[in-house]
matplotlib code that plots the C-alpha trace (Angstrom):
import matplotlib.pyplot as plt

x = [-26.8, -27.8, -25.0, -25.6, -29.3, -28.7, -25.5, -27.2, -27.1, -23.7, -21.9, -23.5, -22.4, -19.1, -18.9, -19.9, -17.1, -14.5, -15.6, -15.1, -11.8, -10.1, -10.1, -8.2, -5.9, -5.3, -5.0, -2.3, -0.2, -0.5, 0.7, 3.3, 4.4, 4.6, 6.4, 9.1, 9.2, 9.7, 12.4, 14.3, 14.5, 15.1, 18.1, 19.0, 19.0, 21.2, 23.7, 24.7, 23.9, 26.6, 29.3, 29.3, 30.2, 32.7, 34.3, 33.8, 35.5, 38.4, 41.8, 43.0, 40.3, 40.5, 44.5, 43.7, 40.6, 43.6, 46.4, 44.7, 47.6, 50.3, 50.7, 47.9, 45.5, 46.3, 45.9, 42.3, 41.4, 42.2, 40.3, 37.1, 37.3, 37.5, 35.2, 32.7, 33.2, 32.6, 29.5, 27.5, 27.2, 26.8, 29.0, 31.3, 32.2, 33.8, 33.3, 34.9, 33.2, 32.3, 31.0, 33.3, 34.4, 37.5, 36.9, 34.8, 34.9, 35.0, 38.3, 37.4, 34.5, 36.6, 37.2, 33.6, 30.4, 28.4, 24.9, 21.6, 21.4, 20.6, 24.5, 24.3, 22.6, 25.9, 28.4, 26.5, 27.7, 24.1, 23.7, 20.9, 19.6, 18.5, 16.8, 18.4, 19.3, 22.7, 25.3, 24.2, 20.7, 18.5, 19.7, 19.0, 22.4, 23.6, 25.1, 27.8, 30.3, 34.2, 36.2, 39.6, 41.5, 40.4, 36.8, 36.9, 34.7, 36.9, 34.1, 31.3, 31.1, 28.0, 27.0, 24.2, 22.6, 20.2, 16.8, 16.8, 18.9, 16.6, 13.5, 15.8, 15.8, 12.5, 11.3, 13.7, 11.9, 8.1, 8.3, 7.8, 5.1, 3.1, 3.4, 2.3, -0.8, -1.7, -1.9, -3.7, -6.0, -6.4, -7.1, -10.0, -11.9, -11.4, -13.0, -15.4, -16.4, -16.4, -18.7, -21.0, -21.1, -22.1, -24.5, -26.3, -26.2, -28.0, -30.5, -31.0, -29.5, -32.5, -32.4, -34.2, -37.0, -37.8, -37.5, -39.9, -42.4, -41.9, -43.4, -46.2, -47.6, -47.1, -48.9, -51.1, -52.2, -52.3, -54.8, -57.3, -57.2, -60.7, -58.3, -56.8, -53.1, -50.2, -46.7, -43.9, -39.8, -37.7, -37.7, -41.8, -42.7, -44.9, -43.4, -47.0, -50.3, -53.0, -55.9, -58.0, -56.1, -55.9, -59.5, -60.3, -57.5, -59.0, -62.6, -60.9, -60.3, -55.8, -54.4, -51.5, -49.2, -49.2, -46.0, -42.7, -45.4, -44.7, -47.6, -48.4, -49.8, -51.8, -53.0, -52.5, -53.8, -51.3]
y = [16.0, 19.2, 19.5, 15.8, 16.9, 19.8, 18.6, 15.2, 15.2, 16.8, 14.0, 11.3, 13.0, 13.6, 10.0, 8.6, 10.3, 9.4, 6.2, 5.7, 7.5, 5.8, 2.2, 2.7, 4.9, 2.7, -0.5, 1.1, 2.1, -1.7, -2.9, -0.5, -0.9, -4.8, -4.8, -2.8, -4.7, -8.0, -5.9, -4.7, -8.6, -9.9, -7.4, -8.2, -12.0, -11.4, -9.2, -11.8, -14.5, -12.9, -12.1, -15.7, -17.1, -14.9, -15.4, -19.2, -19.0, -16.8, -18.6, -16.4, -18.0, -21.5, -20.9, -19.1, -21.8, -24.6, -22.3, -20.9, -19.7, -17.6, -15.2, -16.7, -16.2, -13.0, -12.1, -14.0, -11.5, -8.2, -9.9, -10.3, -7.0, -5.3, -7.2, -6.8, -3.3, -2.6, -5.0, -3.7, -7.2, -7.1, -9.8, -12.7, -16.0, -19.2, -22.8, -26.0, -29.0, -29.5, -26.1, -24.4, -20.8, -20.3, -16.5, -13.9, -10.9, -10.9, -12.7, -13.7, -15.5, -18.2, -21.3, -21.6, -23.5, -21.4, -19.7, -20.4, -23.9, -23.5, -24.5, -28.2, -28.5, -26.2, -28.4, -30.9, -29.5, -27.0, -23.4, -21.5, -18.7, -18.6, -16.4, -17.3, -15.5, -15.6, -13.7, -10.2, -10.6, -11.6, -11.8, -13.3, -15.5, -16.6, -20.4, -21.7, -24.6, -24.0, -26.7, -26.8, -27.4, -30.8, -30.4, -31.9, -29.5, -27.9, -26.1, -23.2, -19.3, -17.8, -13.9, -12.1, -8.6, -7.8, -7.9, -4.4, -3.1, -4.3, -2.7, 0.3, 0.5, -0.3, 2.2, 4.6, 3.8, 3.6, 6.3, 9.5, 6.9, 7.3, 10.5, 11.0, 9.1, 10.9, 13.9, 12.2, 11.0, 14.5, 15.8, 13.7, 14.3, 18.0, 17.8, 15.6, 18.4, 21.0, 18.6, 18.0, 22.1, 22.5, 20.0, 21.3, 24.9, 23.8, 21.8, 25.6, 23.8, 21.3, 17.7, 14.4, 14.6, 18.1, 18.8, 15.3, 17.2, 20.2, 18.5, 16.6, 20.0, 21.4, 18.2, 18.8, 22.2, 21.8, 19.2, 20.6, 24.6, 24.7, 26.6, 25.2, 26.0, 25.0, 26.0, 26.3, 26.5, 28.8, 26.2, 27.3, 23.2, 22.1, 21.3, 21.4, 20.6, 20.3, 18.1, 20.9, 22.1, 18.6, 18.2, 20.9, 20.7, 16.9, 18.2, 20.5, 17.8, 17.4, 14.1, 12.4, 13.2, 16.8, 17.2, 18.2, 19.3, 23.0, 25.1, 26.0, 22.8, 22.7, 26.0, 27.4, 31.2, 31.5]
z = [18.2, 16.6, 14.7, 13.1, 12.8, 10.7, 8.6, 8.3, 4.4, 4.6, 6.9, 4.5, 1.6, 2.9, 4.2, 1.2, -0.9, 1.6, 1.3, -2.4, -1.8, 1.2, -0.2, -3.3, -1.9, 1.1, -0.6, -2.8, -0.2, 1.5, -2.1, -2.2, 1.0, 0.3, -3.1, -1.6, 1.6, -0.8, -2.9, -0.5, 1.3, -2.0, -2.6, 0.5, 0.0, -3.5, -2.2, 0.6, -2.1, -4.0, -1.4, 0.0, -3.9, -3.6, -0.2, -1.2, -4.7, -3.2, -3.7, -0.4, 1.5, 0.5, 1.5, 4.8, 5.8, 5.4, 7.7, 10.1, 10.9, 9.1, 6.4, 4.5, 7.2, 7.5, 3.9, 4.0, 7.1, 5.2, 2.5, 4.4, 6.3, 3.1, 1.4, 4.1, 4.0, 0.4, 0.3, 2.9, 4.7, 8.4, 8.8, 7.2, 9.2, 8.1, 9.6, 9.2, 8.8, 12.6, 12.6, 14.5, 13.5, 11.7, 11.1, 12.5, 12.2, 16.7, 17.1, 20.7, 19.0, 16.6, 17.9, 19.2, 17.4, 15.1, 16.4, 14.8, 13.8, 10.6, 9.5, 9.2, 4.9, 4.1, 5.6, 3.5, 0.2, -0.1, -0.7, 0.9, 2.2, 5.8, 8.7, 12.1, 15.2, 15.8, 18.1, 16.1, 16.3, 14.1, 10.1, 6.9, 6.3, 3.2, 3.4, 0.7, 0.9, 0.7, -1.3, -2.2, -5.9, -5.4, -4.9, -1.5, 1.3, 3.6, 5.4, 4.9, 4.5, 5.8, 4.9, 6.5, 6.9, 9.7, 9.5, 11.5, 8.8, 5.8, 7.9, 7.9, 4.5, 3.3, 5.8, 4.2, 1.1, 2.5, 4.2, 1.4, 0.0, 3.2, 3.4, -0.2, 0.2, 3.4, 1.4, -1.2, 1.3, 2.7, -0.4, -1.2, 1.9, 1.4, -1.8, -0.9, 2.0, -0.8, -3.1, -0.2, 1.0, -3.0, -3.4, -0.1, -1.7, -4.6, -2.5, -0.4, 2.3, 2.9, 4.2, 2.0, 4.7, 4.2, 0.5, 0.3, 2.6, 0.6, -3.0, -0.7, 0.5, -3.2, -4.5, -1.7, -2.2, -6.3, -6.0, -3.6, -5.0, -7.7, -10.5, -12.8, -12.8, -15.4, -14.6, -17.4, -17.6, -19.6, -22.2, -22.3, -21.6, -19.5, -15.8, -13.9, -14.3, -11.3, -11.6, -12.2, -15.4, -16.3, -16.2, -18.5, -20.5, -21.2, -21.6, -24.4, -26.7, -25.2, -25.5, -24.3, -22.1, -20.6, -18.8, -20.6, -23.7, -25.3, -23.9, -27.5, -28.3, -25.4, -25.0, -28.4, -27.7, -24.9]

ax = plt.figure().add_subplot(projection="3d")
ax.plot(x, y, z, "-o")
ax.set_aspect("equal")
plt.show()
């Protein structure tokens, strides 16, 4: 308590500043934070966008998807385990029309009925993107329909990435950011102590209450002393003037305002 006592004008100073600090610096790293969080889903979102047109356009996978098995299959297989590879796709799978897995890339897992639910617009002839939790965990999938030379569907390619792995990578991204604004943040508040410890050293290290008790006793004691008494700055103006001084200063013919006045016009002689 004495410590908040005697620093009183120094916590509200320093509080103050932080204060006028902390919310612009904040809300810019919560905008930050969110436009790269929505960049790095939207990348996300394009990149398996892009490698299910391709899977879906691929004249190996059109001829593997209609022999499942054989040589053409197994060309269509090296194609998608390269071409997850290169893309950076978690995973590739392709269904027929009923839904069932013709490829994945966990053999024991074809044959059985796609997770997720979310396959049943893309056997429909649509193209979309959506967030499902299927036998990888959660993902953002990438839905395009297969046809053959003849434009007739033949089934669905679905792309996805983790979610985990997107976090990963914004994080990546977010994370010198937040450090950077920490130490912006630090920085403020230091120099908001160091603005506070020099506004209290040019105040003599006084609180509001006592420097206001200060001028009332000056007022105080001016007012009730018989003398007259004028003070002056460097500047040789006028900075006080007690009632007495006013008084004869009046009675000797001064008009106007005393205060801020150069002492030669009031008391010429000086």
């Amino acid at each position: 308590m004495n410590f908040v006592k005697n620093n009183s004008l120094f916590i509200r100073l320093v509080m103050m500043v932080s204060l006028a600090l902390c919310p612009p610096i904040l809300l810019s790293h919560f905008a930050s934070s969110y436009f790269i969080s929505k960049y790095g889903f939207e990348q996300a979102e394009q990149t398996v966008s892009n490698v299910a047109q391709l899977t879906a356009e691929s004249p190996v996978v059109i001829e593997g998807m209609r022999s499942p098995k054989g040589d053409a299959w197994l060309q269509m297989t090296g194609f998608l385990r390269m071409l997850t590879s290169v893309s950076g796709v978690k995973f590739i799978v392709l269904i027929d029309m009923d839904g069932n897995r013709i490829y994945h890339p966990e053999e024991q897992k074809i044959g059985a009925h796609i997770v997720g639910g979310d396959e049943g617009e893309a056997l429909q002839g649509k193209t979309y993107i959506s967030s499902a939790r299927g036998t990888f965990g959660f993902s953002q999938r990438a839905f395009r329909p297969v046809h053959d030379e003849n434009g007739q569907q033949i089934g669905a390619v679905v792309v996805g990435i983790m979610s985990r792995d997107i976090e990963k990578n914004v994080s990546r991204l977010t994370s010198p950011m937040t450090w950077l604004f920490s130490l912006a943040l630090g920085i403020g508040l230091l120099l908001a102590i160091l603005l506070s410890r020099k506004i209290k050293k040019i105040l003599f290290g006084l609180e509001p209450h006592q420097i206001a008790r200060l001028l009332e006793e000056r007022t105080a004691i001016l007012s009730t002393v018989r003398e007259g008494i004028i003070a002056i700055n460097r500047n040789n103006r006028l900075v006080v003037v007690n009632e007495m001084a006013e008084k004869i200063l009046r009675s000797a013919g001064i008009q106007g305002e005393l205060l801020g006045r150069p002492v030669q016009e009031v008391v010429p002689s000086t």
